[in-house]
Phi, psi and omega in degrees: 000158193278003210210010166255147171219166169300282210231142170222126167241132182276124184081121176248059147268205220265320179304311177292330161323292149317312215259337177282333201290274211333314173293309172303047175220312173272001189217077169321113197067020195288138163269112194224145216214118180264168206205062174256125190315323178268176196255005174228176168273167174083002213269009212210250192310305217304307170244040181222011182265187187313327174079032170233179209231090214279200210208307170138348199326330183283341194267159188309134192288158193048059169226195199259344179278332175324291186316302212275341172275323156318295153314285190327290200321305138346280129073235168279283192333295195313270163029268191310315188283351172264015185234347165090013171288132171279153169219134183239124160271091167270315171097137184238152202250100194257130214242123160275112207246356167214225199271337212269349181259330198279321192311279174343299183323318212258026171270323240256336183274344168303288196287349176279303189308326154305317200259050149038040177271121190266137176216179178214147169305110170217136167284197189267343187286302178302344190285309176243053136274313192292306165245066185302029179249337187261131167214153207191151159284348181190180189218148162236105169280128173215107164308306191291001160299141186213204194207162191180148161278100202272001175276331179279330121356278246266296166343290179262026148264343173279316180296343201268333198259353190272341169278009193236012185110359200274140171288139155238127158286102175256176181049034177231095189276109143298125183256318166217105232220131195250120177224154183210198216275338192255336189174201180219149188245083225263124173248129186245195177273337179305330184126185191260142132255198162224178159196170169273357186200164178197138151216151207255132171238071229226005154061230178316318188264340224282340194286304175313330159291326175291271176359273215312333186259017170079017176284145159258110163275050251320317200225187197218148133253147189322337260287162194229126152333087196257087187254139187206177169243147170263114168308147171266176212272331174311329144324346191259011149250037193298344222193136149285299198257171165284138182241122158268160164289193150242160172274154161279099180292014145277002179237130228289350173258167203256004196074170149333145166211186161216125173268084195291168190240148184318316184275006176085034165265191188217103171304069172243150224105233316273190189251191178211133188211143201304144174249147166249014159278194062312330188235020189247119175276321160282141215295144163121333176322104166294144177202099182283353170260348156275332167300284193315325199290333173280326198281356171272351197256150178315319199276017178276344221253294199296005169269313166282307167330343194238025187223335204323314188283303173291339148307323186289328168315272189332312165306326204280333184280324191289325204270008172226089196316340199284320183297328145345276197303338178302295173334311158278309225258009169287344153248344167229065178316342156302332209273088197280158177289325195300317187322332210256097175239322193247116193263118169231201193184136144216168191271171154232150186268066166315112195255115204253119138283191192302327187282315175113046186248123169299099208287131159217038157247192204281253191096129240206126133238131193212175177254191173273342163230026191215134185209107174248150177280087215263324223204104183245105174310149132329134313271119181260345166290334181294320174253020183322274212330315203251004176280288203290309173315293161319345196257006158287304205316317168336304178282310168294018200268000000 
């Protein structure tokens, strides 16, 4: 039947994509069928993160996202240069601005220096020959960071996987997903299939997706508001490189930052702030069914509890613009209110469990046919590629 398939995949962001690349690769003719709710790919994390192709500076040496970014990263350059996407390795400049950052700073340089990152030491005279818009007591340069539009990723990994036999469904919202002894049965707005096997990469939706296929979960998602400004374009040579904080590490987000961008704009931000969408991008959006789903589950309540004060910062940063600015020009002093004119946003999907623990690991629910991806870390766009390859081996094992 035209409507059986080997394999069915939920969600067309850059995980779920990746993860058709890896099976057409390993599973030579497989009839397999991708499966996304919007009329475009990309439409929700994918195409709405930073666009940048991160090098790995944070992560714990030997642990798997150093690696899966460290490869990702990889990758993504081939990838992109053998598909003609442009990408620029610009390199990012993570900035010390006071004594308690630089102490951080030179932790931060322990760790690259494990996960084999090449970087460099700058002081502040060298910090602003390079960038004179920038002030800082030091820099940490990690040349090998770039930028790249993942939605043009997503786009020619969808022809490439479409060149191999794979179906893509777009405008195909999941309504019910059935599994029994032989395979699973998936109902869409296109109408029902089948398959023998499914795994859900559904991002922003996956715990409703996880519901919906009759799994018990544990945990909710989150979104959390990631709001920034888009620099006007006389602004857009404020900076060469991505300019970072160094992070705190008691707090679950890295801060504001400025972003040069693929099309030659320039970002900052964003902060993070509780969404009251999942999928509402303009600041004030409402979804009053994503409200509820947070405030009935318990670890929504222990989450802001154990978080209130660096939240209450954050609200404080979307709803007073100056203190934004206060937040940048701490490192970047040029930097004017008239500048922060144009406001976007994107979401992320933060996977809470019951305890109120923020997951910033993989998190992973399956079945006997079933494996859906509740929780893919940060930056997963950076680490689709060697992402979708672990999330096969997984399913085949």
């Amino acid at each position: 039947m035209d409507n059986d398939y080997d394999y069915c995949i939920i969600g067309g962001g850059i995980v779920g994509l990746a993860t058709a690349l890896a099976l057409t690769e390993r599973v030579k003719g497989a009839r397999l069928v991708l499966l996304e709710k919007e009329a475009d790919l990309a439409a929700h994390q994918t195409g709405h993160n930073s666009g940048v192709i991160h090098a790995g500076v944070y992560y714990q040496p030997g642990s798997l996202k150093a690696r899966l970014c460290r490869e990702g990263a990889q990758a993504t350059k081939e990838f992109c240069t053998a598909k003609g996407i442009a990408f620029d390795v610009c390199g990012k400049l993570l900035v010390a601005t006071n004594q308690t950052e630089l102490d951080r700073m030179a932790g931060l340089a322990e760790r690259a220096a494990a996960n084999e990152i090449g970087f460099e030491h700058l002081n502040s005279d060298q910090l602003r020959r390079i960038e004179p818009a920038v002030s800082g007591l030091g820099a940490l340069l990690v040349p090998s960071t770039g930028i790249v539009d993942y939605r043009q990723v997503c786009n020619a990994i969808a022809e490439e996987i479409a060149s191999r036999g794979c179906v893509i469904q777009r405008s195909a919202a999941v309504t019910t997903v059935r599994e029994d002894e032989t395979g699973v049965s998936v109902a869409t707005r296109h109408g029902r299939l089948r398959a023998s096997k499914l795994i859900a990469c559904a991002g922003l939706q996956s715990d409703r997706i996880a519901r919906a296929a009759g799994l018990d979960i544990k945990h909710r998602i989150v979104p959390f508001r990631g709001e920034y400004y888009v620099l006007p374009p006389g602004r857009s040579e404020i900076v060469k490189h991505l300019i970072y904080p160094i992070p705190d590490p008691e707090l679950p987000f890295l801060g504001v930052h400025l972003t040069r961008m693929i099309d030659g704009s320039i970002t900052v931000g964003p902060n993070a702030v509780l969404g009251l969408s999942r999928e509402g991008y303009a600041k004030g959006d409402l979804n009053f069914i994503d409200i509820l789903d947070m405030v009935l589950f318990p670890g929504f309540w222990r989450t802001i509890a154990a978080n209130l004060r660096s939240g209450l910062d954050e609200l404080r940063g979307s709803l007073n613009k100056r203190h934004y600015l206060d937040l940048c020009r701490k490192y970047c002093p040029d930097l004017k209110l008239e500048d922060l004119k144009t406001p976007a946003a994107g979401i992320r999907a933060q996977a809470v469990l019951s305890d109120g623990t923020l997951v910033h690991d993989f998190l992973f629910v399956e079945s006997e046919r079933m494996l859906h991806v509740c929780n893919a870390p940060s930056p997963a766009a950076t680490s689709a590629i060697p992402i979708g390859k672990m999330i096969v081996d997984r399913m085949l094992q």
